[in-house]
N, C-alpha and C positions, 0 to 999 in steps of 0.2 A: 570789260564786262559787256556783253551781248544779251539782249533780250530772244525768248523764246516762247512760245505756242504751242501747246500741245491740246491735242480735241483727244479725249478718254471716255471710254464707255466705261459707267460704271452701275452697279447696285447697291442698295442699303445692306448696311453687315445688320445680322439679325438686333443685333443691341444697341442699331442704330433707331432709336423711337422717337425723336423728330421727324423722320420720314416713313413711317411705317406703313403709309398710306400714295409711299410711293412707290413704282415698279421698276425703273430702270433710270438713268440722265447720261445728258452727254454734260462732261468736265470742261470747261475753256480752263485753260490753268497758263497763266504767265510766270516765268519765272526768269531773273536776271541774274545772268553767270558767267563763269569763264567756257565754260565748253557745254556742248550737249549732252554729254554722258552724266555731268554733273547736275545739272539743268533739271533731265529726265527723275533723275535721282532723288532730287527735292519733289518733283512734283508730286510723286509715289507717295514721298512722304505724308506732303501738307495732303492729300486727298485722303488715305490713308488714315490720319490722325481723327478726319473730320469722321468718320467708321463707313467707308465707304469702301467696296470692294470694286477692284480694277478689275475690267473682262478683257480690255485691250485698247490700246492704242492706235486713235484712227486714223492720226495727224498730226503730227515732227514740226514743224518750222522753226527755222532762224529767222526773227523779221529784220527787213534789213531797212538802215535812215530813210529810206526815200518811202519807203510801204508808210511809216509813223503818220505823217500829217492828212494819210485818209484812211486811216482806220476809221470802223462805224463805233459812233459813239458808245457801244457798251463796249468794244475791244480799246477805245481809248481811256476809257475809266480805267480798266483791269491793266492794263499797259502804266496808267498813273501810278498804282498801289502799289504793283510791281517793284518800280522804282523806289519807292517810301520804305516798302517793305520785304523787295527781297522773290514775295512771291504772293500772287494774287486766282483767286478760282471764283468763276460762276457754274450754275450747275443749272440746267435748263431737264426738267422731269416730264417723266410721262406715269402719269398715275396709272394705280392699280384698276381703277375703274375708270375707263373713259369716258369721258364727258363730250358736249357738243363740239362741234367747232369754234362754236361763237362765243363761249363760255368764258368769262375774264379770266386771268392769267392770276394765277395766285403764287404769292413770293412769302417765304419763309427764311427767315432769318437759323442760320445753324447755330450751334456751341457745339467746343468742342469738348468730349467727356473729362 
């Protein structure tokens, strides 16, 4: 089993109303598998599940042993869960009204429907 990476663009599906207030995110989504094509496959899914509509794919990786021990700390959490479970996503948004620059970073916890 191989660990993989993929960066997703994605939007809120309309009946997604945890985010309604957002306009677009990029996906880090880890998933641990025998191949890529499989990998890809889950990812679709679990992002998918959460009502999240893929625009496209913006980045593939196989990460390989040696990349693991410097990963930046939120790609090593998501690489952790991964492993626990298979298959791990953060979602980094850009809201429908933009805010300052300097504006704190607000983090929402999903469910999924």
């Amino acid at each position: 089993m191989n660990p993989y990476l993929f960066v997703i663009n994605v939007i809120p599906m309309p009946e997604n109303k945890d985010c309604a207030d957002i306009a677009s995110a990029i996906a880090h989504v880890w998933v641990i598998s025998e191949d890529r094509e499989s990998a890809k496959n889950r990812a679709l899914d679990y992002v998918t599940s959460y009502l999240w509509e893929i625009i496209d794919f913006e980045h593939e990786f196989e990460i390989q042993p040696q990349q693991i021990p410097v990963l930046h700390e939120d790609e090593a959490l998501l690489y952790k869960k991964a492993l626990q479970f298979g298959v791990a996503a953060d979602y980094i948004a850009h809201p429908k009204i933009p805010g300052k620059i300097d504006d704190p970073v607000i983090k929402k916890r999903l469910r999924r429907p």
